[in-house]
Structure formats: C-alpha cells, structure tokens
BASE-810038 format. One record per residue (C-alpha): residue number from 1; x, y, z. Coordinates in steps of 0.5 Angstrom, whole numbers. Example, Ala and Ser with C-alpha at 12.3 -4.5 7.8 and 13.67 -1.06 7.14 Angstrom:
<nodes>
@k->1&X->25&Y->-9&Z->16
@k->2&X->27&Y->-2&Z->14
</nodes>
This chain:
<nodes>
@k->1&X->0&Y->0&Z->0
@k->2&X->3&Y->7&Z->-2
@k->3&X->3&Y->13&Z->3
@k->4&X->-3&Y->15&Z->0
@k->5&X->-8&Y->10&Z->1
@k->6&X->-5&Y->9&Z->8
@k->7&X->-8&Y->15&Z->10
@k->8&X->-14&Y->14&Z->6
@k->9&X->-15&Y->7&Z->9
@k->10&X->-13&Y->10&Z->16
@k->11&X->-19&Y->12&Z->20
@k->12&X->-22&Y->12&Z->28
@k->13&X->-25&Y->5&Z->28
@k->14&X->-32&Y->5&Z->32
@k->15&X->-34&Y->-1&Z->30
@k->16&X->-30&Y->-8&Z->30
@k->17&X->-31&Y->-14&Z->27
@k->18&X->-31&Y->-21&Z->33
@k->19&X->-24&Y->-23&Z->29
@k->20&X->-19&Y->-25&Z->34
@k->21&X->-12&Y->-21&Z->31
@k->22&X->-6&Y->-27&Z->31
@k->23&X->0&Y->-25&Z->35
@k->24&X->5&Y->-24&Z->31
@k->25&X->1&Y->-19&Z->26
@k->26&X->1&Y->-16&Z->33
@k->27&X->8&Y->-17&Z->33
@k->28&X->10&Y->-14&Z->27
@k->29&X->6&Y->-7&Z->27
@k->30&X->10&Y->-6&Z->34
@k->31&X->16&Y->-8&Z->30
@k->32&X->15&Y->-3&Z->25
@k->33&X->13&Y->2&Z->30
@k->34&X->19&Y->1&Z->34
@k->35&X->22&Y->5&Z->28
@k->36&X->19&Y->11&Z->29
@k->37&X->24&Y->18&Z->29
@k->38&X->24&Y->21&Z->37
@k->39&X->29&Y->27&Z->39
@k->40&X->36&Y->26&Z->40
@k->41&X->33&Y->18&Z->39
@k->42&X->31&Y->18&Z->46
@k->43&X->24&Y->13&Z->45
@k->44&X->23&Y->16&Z->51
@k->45&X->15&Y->10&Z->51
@k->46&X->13&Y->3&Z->52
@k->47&X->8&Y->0&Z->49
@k->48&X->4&Y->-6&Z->52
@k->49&X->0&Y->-10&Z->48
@k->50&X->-6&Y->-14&Z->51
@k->51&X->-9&Y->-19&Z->47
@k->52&X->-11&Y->-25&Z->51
@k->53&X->-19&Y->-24&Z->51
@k->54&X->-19&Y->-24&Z->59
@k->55&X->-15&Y->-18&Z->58
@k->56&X->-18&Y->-14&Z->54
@k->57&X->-25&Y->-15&Z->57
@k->58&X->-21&Y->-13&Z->64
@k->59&X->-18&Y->-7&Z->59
@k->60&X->-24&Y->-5&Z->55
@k->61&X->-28&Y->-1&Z->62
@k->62&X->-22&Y->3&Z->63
@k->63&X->-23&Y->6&Z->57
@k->64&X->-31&Y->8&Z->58
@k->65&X->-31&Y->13&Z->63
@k->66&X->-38&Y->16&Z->63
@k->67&X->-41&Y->16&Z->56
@k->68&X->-35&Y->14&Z->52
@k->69&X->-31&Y->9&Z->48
@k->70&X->-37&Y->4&Z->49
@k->71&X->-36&Y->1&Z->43
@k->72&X->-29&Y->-1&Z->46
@k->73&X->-31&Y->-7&Z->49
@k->74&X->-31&Y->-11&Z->42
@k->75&X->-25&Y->-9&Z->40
@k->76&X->-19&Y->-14&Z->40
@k->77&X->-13&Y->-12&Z->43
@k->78&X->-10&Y->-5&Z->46
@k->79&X->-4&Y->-2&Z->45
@k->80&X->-2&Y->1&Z->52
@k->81&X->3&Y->7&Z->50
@k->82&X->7&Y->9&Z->56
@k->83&X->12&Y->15&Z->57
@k->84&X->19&Y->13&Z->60
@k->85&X->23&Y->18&Z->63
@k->86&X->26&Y->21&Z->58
@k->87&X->35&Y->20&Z->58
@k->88&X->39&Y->26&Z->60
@k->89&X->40&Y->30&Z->54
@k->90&X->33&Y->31&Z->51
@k->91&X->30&Y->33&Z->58
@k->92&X->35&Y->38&Z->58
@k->93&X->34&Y->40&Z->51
@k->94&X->27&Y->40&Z->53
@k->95&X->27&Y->45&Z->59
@k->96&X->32&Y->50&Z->54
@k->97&X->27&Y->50&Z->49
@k->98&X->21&Y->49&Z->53
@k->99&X->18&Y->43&Z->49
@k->100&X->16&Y->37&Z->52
@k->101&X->19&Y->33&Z->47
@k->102&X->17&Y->26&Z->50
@k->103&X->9&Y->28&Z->49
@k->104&X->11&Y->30&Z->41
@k->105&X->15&Y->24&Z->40
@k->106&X->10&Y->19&Z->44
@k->107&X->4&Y->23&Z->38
@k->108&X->9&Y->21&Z->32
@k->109&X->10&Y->13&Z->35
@k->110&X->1&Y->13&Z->35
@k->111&X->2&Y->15&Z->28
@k->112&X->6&Y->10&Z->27
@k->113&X->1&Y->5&Z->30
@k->114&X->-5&Y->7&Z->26
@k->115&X->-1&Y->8&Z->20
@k->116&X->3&Y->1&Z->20
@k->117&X->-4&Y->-2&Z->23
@k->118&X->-8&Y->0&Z->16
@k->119&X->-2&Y->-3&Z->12
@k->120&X->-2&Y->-10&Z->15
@k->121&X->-9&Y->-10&Z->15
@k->122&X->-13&Y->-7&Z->22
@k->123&X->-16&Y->-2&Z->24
@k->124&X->-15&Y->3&Z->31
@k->125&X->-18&Y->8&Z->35
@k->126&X->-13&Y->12&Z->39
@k->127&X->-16&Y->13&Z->46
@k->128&X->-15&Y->19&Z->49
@k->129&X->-20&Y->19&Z->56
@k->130&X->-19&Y->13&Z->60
@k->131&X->-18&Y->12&Z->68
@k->132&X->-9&Y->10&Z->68
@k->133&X->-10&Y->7&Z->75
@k->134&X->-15&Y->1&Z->73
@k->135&X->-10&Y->1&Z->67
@k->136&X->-4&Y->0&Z->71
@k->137&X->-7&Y->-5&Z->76
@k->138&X->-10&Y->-9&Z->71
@k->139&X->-4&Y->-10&Z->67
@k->140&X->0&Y->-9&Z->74
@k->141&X->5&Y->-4&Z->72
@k->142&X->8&Y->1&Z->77
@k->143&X->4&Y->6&Z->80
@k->144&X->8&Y->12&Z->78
@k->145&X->7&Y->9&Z->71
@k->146&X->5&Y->15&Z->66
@k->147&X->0&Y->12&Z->61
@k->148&X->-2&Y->17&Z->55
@k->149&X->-5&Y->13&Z->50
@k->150&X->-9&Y->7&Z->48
@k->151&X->-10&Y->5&Z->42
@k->152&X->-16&Y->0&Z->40
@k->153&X->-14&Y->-5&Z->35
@k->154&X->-19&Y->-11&Z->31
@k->155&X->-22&Y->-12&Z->24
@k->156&X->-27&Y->-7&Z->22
@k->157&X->-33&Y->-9&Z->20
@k->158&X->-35&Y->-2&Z->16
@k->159&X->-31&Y->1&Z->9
@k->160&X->-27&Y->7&Z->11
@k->161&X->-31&Y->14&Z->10
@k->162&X->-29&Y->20&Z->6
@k->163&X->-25&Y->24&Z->10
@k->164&X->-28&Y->31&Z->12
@k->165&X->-22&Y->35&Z->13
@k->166&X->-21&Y->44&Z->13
@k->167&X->-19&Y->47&Z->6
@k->168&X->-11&Y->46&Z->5
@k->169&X->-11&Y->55&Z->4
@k->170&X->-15&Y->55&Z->11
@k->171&X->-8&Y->51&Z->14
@k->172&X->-2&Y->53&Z->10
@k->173&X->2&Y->57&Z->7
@k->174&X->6&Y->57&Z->2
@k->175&X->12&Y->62&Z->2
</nodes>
C-alpha cells in the first residue's frame, strides 16, 4: 500500500468485527512502529500489548469513562503506549526549548501504529480518555506509570468513509 492509500485507508474505527487479531500480525506492527523517529533517538515509551480476551475484556471499562468508548468492548486488542523518562540530553533540550519533546514523540510513535495497523490489515482508534489507575492495576504495572494513549485494534466491519477535512488554504501557506 503506498502512502497514499494508507492515509485514506486510516481512519477511527468505531465498529470491530469479532475476528480475533493473530500474535504475530501484532508482533510485526510493534516491530514497525518501534521505527519510529524521536528526539536525540530518546524512544522515551512502551507499548504494552493486551490480546488475550481475558484481558482486553478487563481493558476495555477502563477506557469507558461516562458515556464514552463504549464501542470499545468489541474491540480485540490495545496497545498500552507509556511514556519512559526521558535519558538526560533530551530532557534537557526540552527544558532549554520549553517542548515537551517526550509527548511530541509519543504522538508520532501513535502515528506510526495507526498507520502501519491500515498496512497489514487492522484498524485502530486512538483513546485518549480513559481511567490510567484501572489500566496500571489491570496490567500490573508500576503505579507511578504515566499512560498516555491506548490504541484500540481488530478487523472493521465497515469500509473507510471519505474523509472531511479544513480547506488546504485555511491550514497553509506556501511561501
């Protein structure tokens, strides 16, 4: 798939099919994401990948906070993305330039997984509201754990929609 069609392939998916996703597709998107640029090459997450229905089941109410996400429950995996304290050049670049570098790399490694999730076949919906202590519990992880994003992963059962996006003259300009 060229780079083209991947970004009009890739879109929030909202409606999983019950197909489970096979380990090793899983493997390889973490493989490709892994890839992915980040400043001074500081790679400053982790991704936790829950597949196992037992877990995903456990997952997915953590991710339903009020009235959101429910359609979360039929998806059939997560991708856990965590940020990692950042080695000691890039935090310091980050304080000089007043960036949050690690937040800036964390979106482009959530691109990454969206995008290479559309090339081998998945869909994803990246999570942004969810409860981080029933998602550190659940997956034991250490409680000063800082969980930012949670990519929801299976089979769509719909076709991507056409995309609805601001004019290219309202977000650029060409100099």
């Amino acid at each position: 798939m060229d780079f083209k069609d991947l970004v009009i392939n890739r879109e929030s998916c909202r409606n999983f099919s019950d197909q489970p996703i096979e380990k090793e597709r899983l493997e390889k998107l973490i493989t490709m994401a892994r890839l992915a640029p980040s400043a001074v090459n500081s790679q400053p997450w982790s991704m936790h990948v829950v597949y196992t229905r037992e877990l995903v089941s456990k997952i997915a109410p953590a991710l339903q906070v009020g009235l959101m996400n429910k359609f979360t429950s039929k998806a059939q995996a997560f991708i856990v993305v965590c940020e990692e304290r950042e080695p000691f050049l890039p935090r310091i670049i980050s304080g000089i330039k007043e960036l949050d570098f690690a937040s800036i790399d964390i979106g482009i490694l959530t691109a990454y997984l969206t995008l290479g999730a559309t090339e081998i076949g998945l869909s994803s919906c990246i999570i942004g509201w969810f409860n981080s202590n029933n998602i550190i519990k659940t997956l034991n992880l250490p409680k000063k754990t800082k969980v930012r994003l949670v990519v929801a992963l299976g089979y769509s059962n719909t076709k991507p929609k056409e995309k609805k996006r601001k004019d290219i003259n309202l977000i650029s300009k060409f100099y």
